[in-house]
C-alpha positions in Angstrom: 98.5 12.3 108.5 102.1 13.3 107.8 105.2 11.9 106.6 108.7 12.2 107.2 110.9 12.8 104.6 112.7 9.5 103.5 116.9 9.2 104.5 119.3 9.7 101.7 120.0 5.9 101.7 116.4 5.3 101.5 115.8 3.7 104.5 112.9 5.3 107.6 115.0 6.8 110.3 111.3 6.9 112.5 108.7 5.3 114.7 104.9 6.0 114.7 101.8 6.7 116.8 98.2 7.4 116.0 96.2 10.3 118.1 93.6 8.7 120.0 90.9 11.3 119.2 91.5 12.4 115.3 92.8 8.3 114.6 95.8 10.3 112.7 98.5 8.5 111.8 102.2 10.8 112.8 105.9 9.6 112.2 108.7 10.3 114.5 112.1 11.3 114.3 114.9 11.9 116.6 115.9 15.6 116.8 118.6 14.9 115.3 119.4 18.6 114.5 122.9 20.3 115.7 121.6 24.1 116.2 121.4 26.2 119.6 117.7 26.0 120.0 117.3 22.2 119.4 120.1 21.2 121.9 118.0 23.1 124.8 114.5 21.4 123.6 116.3 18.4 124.0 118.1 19.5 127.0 114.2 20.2 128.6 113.1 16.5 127.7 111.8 16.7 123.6 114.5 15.1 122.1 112.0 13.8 119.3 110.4 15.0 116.4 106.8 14.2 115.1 106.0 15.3 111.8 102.4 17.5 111.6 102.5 18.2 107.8 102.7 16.4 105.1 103.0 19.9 103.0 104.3 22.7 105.1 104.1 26.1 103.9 105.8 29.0 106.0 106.2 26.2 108.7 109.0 23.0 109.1 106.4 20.4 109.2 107.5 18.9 112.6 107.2 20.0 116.1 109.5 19.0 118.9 108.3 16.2 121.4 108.6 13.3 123.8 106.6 10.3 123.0 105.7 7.9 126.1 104.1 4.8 125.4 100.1 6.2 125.5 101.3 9.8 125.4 102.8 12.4 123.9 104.0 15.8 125.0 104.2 18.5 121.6 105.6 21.4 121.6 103.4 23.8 119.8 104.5 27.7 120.2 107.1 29.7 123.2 105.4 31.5 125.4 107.5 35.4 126.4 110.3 33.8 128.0 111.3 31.4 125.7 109.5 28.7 127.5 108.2 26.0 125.6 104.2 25.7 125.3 103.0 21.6 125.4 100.0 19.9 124.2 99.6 16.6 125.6 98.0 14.2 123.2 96.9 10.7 123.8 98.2 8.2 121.3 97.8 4.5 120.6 99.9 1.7 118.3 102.8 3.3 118.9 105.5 1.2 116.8 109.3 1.6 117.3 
């Protein structure tokens, strides 16, 4: 399980899903973010973020994404090019 980091307000800026084969509860958050490299994931389709870590060391604790309603497609490493390398995970109880 992981959790996003609460808004400054206090409020949940997320949705959530559970992985169908773990039963792992992950929170999501729109990539939000104004750099180079996050305007071209979301330009490719992962305009989301789903938090992985609930304490990240060396690592941001999210990975880009785009959640459908039984799936989701995670960006998990670049290949050479620059290319974006995709798990696809099967989710359930997704809740926006």
């Amino acid at each position: 399980m992981a959790f996003i980091p609460i808004a400054p307000r206090g409020e949940l800026l997320s949705s959530s899903f559970i992985e169908r084969t773990s039963d792992n509860l992950f929170f999501i958050s729109p990539n939000d973010l104004d750099d180079t490299h996050s305007r071209r994931m979301e330009s490719l389709g992962y305009g989301q973020r789903v938090w992985v870590s609930s304490n990240p060391i060396n690592d941001s604790g999210w990975r880009y994404a785009r959640v459908l309603k039984t799936v989701a497609y995670i960006v998990t490493d670049e290949n050479e090019y620059g290319d974006p390398v995709v798990e696809k995970w099967n989710i359930r109880g997704l809740h926006k």
